[in-house]
Backbone as a ProteinNet text record, in pm:
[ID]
protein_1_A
[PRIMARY]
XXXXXXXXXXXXXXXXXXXXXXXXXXXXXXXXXXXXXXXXXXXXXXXXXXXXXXXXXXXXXXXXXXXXXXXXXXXXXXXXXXXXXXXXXXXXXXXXXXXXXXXXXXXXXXXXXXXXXXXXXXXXXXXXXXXXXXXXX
[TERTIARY]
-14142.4	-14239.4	-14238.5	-14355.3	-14367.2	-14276.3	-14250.8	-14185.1	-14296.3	-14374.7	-14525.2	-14426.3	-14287.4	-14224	-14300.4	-14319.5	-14352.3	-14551.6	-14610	-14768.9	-14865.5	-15013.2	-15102.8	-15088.9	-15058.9	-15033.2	-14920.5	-14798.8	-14667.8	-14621.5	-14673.9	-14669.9	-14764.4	-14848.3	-14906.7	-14838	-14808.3	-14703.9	-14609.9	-14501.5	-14380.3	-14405.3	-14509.4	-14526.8	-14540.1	-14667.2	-14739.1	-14584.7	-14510.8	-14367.5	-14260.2	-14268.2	-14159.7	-14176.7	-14334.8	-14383.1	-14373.4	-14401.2	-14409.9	-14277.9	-14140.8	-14032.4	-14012.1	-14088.7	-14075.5	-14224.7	-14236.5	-14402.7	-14477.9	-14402.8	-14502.5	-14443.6	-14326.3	-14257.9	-14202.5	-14343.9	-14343.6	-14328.4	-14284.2	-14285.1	-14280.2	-14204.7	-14213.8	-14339.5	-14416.9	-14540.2	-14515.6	-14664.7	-14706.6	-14787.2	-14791.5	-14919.7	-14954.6	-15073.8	-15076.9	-15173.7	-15184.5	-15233.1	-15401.1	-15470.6	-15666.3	-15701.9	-15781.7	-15835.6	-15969	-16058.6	-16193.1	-16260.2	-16425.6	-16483.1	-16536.9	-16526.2	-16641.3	-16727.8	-16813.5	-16968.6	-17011.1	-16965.4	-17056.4	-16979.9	-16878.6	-16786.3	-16800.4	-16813.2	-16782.7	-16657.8	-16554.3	-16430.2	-16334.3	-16225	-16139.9	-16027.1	-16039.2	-15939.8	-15833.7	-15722.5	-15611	-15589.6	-15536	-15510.6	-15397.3	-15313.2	-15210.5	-15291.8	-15258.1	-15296.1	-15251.9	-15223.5	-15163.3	-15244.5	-15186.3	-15284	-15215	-15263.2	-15244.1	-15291.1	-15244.2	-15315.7	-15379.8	-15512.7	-15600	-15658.1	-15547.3	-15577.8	-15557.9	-15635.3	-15633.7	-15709.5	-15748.9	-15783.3	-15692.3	-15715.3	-15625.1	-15723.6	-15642.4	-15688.1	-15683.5	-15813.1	-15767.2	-15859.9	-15777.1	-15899.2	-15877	-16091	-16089.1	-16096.7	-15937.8	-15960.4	-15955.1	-15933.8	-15928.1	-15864.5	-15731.2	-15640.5	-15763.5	-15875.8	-15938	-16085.1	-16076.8	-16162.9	-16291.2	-16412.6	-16550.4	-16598.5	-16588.2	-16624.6	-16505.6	-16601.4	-16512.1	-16459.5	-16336.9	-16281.8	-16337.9	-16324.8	-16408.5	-16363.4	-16244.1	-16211.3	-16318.7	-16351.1	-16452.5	-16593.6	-16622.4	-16765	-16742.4	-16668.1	-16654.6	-16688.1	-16596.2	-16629.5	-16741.7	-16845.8	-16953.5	-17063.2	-17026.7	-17106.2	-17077.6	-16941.7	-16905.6	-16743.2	-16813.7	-16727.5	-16677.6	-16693.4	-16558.5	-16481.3	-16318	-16243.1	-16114.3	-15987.5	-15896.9	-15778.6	-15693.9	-15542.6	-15444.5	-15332.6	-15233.7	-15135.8	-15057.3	-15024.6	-14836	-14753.6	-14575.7	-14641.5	-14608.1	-14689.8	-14762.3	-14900.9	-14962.6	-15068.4	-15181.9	-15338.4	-15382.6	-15492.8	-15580.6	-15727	-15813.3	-15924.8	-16009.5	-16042.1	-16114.2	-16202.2	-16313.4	-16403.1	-16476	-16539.2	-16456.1	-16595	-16568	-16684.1	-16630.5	-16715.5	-16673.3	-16704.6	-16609.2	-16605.3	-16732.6	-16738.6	-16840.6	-16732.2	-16848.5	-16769.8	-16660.1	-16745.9	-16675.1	-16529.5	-16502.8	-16430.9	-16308.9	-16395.6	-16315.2	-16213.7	-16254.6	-16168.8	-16070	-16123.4	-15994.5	-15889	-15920.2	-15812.4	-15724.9	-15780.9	-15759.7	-15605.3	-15594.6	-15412	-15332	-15360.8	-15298.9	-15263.8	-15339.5	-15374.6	-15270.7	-15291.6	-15236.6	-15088.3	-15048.3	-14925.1	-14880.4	-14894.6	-14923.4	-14869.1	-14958	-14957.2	-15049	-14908.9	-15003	-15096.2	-15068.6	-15171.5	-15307.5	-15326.9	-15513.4	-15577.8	-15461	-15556.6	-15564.2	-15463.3	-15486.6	-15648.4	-15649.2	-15773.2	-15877.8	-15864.1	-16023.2	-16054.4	-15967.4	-16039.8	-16074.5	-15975.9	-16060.7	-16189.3	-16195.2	-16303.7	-16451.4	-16518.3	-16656.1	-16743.7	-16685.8	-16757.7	-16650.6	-16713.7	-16687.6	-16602.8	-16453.7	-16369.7	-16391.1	-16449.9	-16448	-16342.2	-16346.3	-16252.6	-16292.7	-16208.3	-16271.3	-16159	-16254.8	-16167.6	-16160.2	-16080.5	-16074.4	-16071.1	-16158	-16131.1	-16135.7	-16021	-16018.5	-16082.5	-16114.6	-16242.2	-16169.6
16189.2	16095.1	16101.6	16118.2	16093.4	15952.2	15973.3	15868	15795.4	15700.1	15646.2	15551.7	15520.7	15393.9	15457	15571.2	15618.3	15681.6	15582.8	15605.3	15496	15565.4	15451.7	15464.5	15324.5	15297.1	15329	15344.4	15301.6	15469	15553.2	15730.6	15745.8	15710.4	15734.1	15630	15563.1	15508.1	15546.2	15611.4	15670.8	15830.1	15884.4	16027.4	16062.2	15973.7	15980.9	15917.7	15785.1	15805.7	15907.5	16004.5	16098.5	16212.7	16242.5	16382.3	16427.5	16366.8	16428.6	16467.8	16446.6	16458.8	16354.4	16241.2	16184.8	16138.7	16215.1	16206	16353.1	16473.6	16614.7	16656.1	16629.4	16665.2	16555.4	16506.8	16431.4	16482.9	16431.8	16481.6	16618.4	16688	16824.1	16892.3	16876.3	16904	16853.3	16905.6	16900.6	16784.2	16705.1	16656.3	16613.3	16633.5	16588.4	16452.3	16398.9	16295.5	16315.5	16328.7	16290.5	16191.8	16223.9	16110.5	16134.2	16027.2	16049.3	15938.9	15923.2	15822.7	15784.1	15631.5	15552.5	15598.7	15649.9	15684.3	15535.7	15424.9	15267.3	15261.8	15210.2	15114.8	15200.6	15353.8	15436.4	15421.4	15346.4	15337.1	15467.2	15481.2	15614.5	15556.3	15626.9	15599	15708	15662.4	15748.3	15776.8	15872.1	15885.4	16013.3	16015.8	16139.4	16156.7	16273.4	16377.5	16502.7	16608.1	16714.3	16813.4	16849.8	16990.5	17170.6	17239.1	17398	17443.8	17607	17707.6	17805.7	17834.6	17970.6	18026	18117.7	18177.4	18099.5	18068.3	17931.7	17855.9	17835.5	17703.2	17605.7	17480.5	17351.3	17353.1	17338.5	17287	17165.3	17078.6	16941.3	16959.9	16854.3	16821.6	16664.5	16650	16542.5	16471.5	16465.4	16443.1	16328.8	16196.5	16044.3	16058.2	16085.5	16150.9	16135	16206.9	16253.2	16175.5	16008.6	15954.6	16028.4	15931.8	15908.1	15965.4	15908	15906	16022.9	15980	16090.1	15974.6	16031.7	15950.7	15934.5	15832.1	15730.6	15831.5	15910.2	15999.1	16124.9	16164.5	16304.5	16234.9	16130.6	16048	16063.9	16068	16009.3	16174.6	16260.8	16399.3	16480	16413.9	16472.6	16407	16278.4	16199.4	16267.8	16287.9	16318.4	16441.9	16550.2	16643.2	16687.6	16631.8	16698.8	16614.5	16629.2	16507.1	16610.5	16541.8	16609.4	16532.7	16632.4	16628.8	16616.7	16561.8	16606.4	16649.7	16732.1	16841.2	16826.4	16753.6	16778.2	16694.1	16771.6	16690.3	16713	16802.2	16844.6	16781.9	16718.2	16686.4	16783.1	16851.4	16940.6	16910.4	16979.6	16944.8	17051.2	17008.5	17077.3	17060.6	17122.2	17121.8	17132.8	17012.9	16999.9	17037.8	17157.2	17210.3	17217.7	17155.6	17209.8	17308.5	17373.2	17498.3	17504.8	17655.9	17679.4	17696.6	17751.2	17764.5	17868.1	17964.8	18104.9	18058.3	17959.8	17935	17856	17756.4	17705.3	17748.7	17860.8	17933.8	18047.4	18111.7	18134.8	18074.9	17914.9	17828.8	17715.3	17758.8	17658.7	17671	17806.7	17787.9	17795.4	17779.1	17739.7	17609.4	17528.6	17357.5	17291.4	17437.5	17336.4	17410.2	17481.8	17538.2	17389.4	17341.7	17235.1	17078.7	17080.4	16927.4	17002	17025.2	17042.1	17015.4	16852.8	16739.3	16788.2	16852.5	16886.8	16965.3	17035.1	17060	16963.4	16855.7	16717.7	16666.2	16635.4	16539	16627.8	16770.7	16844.2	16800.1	16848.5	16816.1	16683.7	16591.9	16464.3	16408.6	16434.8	16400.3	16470.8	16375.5	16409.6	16458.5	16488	16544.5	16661.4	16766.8	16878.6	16824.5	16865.2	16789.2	16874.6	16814	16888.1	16948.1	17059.5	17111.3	17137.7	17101.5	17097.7	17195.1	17259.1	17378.6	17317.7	17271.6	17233.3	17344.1	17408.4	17484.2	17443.8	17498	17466.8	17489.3	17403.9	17439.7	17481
-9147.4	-9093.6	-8941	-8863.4	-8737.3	-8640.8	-8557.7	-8487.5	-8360.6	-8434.2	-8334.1	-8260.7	-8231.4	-8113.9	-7959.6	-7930.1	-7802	-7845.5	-7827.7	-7831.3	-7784.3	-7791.4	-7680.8	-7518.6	-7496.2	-7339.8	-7292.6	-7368.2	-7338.2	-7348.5	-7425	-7413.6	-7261.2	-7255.9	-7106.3	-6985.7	-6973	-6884.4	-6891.4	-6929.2	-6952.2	-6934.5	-6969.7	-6886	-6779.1	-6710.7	-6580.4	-6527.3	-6545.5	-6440.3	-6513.3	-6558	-6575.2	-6568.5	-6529.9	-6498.6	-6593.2	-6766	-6890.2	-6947.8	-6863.9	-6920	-7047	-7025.5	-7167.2	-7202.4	-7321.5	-7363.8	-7400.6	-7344.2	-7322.6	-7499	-7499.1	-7644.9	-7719.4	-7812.9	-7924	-8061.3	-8127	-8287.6	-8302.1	-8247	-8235.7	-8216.1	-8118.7	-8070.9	-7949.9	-7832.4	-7758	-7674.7	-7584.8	-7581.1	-7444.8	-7413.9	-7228	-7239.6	-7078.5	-7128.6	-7040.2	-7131.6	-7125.8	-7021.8	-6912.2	-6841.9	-6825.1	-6911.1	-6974.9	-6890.4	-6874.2	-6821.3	-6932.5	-6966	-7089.7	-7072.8	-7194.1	-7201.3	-7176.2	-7147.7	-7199.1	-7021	-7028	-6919.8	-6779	-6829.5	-6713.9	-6648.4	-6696.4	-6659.5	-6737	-6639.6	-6668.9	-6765.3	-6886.3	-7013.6	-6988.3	-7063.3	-7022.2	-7173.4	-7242.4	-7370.4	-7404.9	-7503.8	-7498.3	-7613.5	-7600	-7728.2	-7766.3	-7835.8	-7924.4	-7850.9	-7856.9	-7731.8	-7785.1	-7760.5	-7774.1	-7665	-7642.7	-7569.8	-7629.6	-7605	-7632	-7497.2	-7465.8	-7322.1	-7247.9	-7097.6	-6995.1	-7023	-7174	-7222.3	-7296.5	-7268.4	-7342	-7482.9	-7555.9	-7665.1	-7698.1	-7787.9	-7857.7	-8001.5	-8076.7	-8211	-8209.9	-8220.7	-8257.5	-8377.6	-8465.1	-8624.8	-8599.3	-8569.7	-8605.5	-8709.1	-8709.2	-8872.6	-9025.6	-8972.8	-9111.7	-9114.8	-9049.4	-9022.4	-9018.1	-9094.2	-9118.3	-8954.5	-8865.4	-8688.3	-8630.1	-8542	-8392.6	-8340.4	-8291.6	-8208.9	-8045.8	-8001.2	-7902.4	-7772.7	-7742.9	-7599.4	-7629.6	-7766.2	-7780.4	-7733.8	-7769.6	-7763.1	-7604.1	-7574.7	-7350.2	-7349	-7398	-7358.4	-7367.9	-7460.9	-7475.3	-7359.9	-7311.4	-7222	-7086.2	-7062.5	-6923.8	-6938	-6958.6	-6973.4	-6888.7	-6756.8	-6649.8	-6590.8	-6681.7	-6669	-6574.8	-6607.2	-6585.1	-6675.5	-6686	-6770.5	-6723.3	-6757.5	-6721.4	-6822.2	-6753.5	-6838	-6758.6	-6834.5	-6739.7	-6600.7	-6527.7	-6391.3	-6300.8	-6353.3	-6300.7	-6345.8	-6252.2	-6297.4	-6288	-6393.3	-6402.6	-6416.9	-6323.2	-6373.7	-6466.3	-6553.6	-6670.3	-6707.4	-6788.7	-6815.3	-6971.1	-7060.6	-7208.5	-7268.6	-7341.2	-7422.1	-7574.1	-7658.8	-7807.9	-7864.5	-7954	-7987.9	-8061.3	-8071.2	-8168	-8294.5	-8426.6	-8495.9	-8529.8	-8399.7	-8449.5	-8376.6	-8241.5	-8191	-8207.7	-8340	-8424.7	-8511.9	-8583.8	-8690.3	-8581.8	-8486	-8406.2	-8342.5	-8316.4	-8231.2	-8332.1	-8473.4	-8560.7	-8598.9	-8624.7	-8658	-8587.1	-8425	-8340.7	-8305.8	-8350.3	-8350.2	-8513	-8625.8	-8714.8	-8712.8	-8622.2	-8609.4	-8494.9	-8398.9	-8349.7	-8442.6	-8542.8	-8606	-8743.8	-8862.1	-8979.9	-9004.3	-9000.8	-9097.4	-9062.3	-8959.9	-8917.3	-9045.6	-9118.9	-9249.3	-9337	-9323.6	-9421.2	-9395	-9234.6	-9218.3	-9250.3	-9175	-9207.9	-9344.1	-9445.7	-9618.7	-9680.4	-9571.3	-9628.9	-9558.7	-9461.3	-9379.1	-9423.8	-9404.9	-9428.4	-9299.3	-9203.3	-9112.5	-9088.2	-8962.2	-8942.7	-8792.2	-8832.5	-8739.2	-8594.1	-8484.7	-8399.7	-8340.4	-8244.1	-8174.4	-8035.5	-7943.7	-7788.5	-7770.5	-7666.6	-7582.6	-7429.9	-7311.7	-7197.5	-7124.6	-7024.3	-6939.1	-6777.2	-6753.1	-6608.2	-6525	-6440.9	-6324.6	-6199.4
[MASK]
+++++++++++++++++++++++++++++++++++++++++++++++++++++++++++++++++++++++++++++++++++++++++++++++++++++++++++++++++++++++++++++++++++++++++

């Protein structure tokens, strides 16, 4: 079973002061932390998330563990796709395009080498779980 005591606000406050020494390696995975603008608020959300590399791109998926919807940081990314990351302790700025599909099935078993369960949610989910590729600007 996953260990969620370090997630939310309290995984992004505890990274950003430890330069990702506590927070970059969760649950035996990866994760940096997302800084998105509300598509509504236009305010900057902070969010950790499971991340991969394909080349000098970041990887993310937006499964909402399997969930009906996209999760609400992909909805910001499609509104305002040039955010930045942080990644250990570096801000990056990037640039968040979703895969195609052909892009999908190449970055996919890198993501579920990452965090199995992404083949759990793809099959239960009724939508086509997106996959964002972040490239650096």
């Amino acid at each position: 079973m996953p260990d969620f005591s370090l997630f939310g606000d309290d995984h992004v406050r505890k990274y950003e002061e430890t330069g990702g020494a506590v927070g970059h390696d969760w649950n035996d995975t990866s994760c940096l932390i997302l800084h998105a603008r509300g598509r509504r608020s236009g305010k900057v959300h902070k969010v950790p998330l499971i991340y991969g590399r394909a080349g000098d791109d970041y990887v993310l998926v937006a499964s909402k563990g399997g969930a009906p919807e996209n999760p609400g940081w992909y909805e910001n990314l499609l509104a305002h796709p040039d955010v930045d990351i942080q990644v250990w302790d570096r801000v990056i700025p990037v640039t968040a395009v979703t895969a195609t599909p052909e892009e999908k099935r190449r970055v996919w078993p890198v993501m579920t080498a990452q965090w199995p369960d992404y083949d759990k949610y793809e099959a239960k989910s009724p939508r086509d779980i997106p996959v964002v590729l972040l490239k650096p600007r």
